[in-house]
C-alpha distance (Angstrom), angle and dihedral (degrees) to the residues before:
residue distance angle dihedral
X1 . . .
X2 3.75 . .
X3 3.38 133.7 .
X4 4.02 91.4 -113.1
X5 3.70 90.6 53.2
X6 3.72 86.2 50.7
X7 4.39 85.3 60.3
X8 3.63 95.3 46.8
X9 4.05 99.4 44.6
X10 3.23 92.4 38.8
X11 3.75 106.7 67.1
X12 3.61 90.4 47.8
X13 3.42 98.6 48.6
X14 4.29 96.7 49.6
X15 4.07 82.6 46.6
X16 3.63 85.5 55.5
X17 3.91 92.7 44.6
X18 3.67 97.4 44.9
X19 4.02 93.7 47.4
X20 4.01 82.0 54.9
X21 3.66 90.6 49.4
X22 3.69 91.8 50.4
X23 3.87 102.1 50.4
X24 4.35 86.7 44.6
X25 3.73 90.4 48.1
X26 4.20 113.8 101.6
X27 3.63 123.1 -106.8
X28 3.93 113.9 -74.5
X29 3.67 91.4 20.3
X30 4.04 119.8 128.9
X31 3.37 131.3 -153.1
X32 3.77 115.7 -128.4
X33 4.17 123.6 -167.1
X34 3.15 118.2 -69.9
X35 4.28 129.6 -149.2
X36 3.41 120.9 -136.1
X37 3.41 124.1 -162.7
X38 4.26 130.2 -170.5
X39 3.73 112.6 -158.2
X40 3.78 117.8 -116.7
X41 3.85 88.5 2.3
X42 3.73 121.3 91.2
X43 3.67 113.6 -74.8
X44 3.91 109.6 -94.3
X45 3.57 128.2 -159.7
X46 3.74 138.0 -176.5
X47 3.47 105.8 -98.7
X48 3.40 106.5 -149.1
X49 3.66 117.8 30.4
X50 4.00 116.4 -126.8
X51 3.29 115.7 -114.7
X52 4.50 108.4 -136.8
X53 3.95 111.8 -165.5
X54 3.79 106.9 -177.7
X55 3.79 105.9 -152.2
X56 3.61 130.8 -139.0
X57 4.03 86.9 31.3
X58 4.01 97.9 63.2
X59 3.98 83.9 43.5
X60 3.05 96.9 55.5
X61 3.91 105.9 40.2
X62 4.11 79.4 57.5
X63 4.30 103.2 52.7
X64 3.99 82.3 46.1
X65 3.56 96.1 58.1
X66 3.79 95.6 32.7
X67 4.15 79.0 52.4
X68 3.81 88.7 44.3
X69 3.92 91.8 51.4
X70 3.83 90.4 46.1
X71 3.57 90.9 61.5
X72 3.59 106.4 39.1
X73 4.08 78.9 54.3
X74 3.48 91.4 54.5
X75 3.99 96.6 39.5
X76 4.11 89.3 48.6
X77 3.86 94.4 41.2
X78 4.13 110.2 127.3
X79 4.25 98.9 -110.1
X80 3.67 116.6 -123.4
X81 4.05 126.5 -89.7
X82 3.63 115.7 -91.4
X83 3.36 113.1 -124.3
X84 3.42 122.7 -87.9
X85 3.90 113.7 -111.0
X86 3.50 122.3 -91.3
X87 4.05 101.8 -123.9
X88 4.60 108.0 -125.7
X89 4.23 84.7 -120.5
X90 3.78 141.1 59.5
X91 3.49 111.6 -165.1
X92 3.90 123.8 -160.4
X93 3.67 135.3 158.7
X94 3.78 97.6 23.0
X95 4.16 115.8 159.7
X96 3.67 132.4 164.8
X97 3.61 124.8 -147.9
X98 3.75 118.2 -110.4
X99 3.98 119.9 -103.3
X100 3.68 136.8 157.9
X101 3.85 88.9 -157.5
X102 3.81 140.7 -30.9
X103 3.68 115.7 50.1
X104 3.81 139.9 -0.6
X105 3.74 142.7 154.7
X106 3.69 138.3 -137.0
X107 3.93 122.7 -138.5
X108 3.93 122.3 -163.5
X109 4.18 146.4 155.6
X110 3.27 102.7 -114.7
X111 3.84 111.5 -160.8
X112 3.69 131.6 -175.5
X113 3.96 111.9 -134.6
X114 4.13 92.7 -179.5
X115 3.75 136.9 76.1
X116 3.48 91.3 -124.6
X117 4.04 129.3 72.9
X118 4.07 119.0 -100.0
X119 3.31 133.6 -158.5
X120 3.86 133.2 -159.1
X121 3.41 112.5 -144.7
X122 3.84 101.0 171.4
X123 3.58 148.1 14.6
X124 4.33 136.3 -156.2
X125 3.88 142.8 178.5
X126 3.82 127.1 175.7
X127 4.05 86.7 -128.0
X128 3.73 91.4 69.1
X129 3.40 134.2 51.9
X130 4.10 98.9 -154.5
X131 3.69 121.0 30.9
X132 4.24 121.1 177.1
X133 3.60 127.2 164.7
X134 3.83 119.1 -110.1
X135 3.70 145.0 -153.9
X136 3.84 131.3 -172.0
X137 3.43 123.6 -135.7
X138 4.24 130.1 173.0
X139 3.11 122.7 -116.5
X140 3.77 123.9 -171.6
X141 3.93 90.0 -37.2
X142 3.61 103.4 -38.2
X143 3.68 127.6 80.9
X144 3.85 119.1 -124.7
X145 3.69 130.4 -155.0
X146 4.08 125.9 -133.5
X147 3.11 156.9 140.9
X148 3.97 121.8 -57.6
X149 4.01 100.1 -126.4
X150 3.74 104.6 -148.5
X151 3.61 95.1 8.5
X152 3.97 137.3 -123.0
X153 3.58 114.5 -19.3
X154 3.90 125.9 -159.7
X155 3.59 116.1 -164.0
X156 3.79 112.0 -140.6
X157 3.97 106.6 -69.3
X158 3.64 93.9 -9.7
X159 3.98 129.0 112.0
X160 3.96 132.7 -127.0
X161 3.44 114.2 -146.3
X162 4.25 114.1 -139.8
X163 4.15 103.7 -157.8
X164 3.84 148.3 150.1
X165 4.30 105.8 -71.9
X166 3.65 88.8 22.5
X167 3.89 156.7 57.1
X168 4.47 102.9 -18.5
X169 3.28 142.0 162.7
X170 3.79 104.3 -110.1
X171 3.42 118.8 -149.4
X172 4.13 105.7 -160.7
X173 3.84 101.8 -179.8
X174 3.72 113.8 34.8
X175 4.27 104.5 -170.8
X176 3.52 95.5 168.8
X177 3.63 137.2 49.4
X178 3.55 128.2 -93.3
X179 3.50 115.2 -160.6
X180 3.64 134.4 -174.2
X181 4.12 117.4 -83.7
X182 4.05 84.0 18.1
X183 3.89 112.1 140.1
X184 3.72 99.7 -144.8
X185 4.12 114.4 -162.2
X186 4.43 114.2 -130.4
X187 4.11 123.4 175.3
X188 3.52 120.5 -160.5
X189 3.66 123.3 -147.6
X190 3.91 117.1 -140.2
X191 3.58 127.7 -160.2
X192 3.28 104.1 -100.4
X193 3.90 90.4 56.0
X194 3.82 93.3 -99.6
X195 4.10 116.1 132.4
X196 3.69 130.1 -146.1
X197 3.84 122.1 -159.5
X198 4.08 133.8 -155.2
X199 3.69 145.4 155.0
X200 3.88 117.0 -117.8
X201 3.77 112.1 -157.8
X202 4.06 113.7 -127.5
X203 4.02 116.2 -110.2
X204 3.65 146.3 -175.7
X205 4.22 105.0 -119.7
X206 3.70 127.8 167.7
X207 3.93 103.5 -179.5
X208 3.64 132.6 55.0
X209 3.97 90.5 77.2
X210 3.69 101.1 134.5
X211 3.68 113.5 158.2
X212 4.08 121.3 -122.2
X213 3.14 131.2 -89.7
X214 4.17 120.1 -109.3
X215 3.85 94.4 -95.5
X216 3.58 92.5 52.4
């Protein structure tokens, strides 16, 4: 046999061989390139290595780490906020009325967003230097001004009204200015510790000037 026969058999027949190997060889198992050599002929090699994919293995390696990486995503994901806390009141149509100094009042909707009672036990603004909460009662004709013993008290999802001739916010030493249109800031303390802050609007008021009772 020549040496030509040698390089046309010989293709075929390693094809043939390696095709052998590969249907022999155990699951998972590729098939690298192999050299071929022909004694006392020039050294022949495979020119291109064949490339052996065994299926079902390679699959399967890549859904378990695409399943792998979908859980470590969802294991390392940031959790979502909490939600903020609703605050116990809803305050709405809160005014003050205007007063370069001395005396003034604050009048609010107070309304109770829990199932649960709450009770305002004190009030404060940085344009007075001495806030209490009031009441007015009658008295033998007249009506009196004083303090609210115990407070305001919001039954559970009900509302407390603050108004002229009635339950106020009293402020009893005004040492700045309040002007008409001016949104003047107030936080009530509840019972519990808890504060709730709003913005009463500044406005011109005539009534609501009750005197004080004799303890006051």
């Amino acid at each position: 046999m020549t040496i030509t026969t040698v390089y046309r058999v010989l293709p075929a027949a390693l094809t043939a061989l390696l095709a052998a190997g590969a249907c022999s060889a155990p699951s998972g198992t590729v098939t690298g390139t192999i050299p071929h050599t022909v004694a006392g002929a020039t050294p022949l090699t495979v020119a291109d290595a064949i490339p052996h994919t065994v299926t079902g293995t390679g699959t399967t390696t890549a859904a378990t780490t695409t399943a792998a990486a979908t859980a470590t995503t969802a294991t390392t994901a940031s959790p979502a906020p909490a939600s903020a806390a609703v605050a116990p009141l809803s305050i709405s149509d809160s005014w003050v009325k205007t007063a370069r100094s001395g005396m003034s009042a604050a009048f609010a909707t107070l309304v109770n967003t829990t199932d649960e009672a709450v009770t305002v036990v004190a009030a404060s603004t940085p344009v007075s230097s001495s806030v209490e909460l009031h009441e007015v009662v009658g008295d033998g004709g007249s009506t009196t001004m004083r303090r609210k013993q115990g407070g305001f008290v919001i039954p559970a999802g009900g509302r407390h009204v603050l108004q002229p001739g009635g339950d106020h916010i009293m402020l009893m030493g005004v040492r700045t200015a309040v002007e008409p249109g001016t949104e003047v800031p107030f936080t009530l303390t509840l019972k519990d510790g808890r504060t709730v802050s709003f913005m009463a609007v500044a406005k011109d008021f005539a009534g609501a000037n009750e005197s004080y009772a004799s303890h006051e």
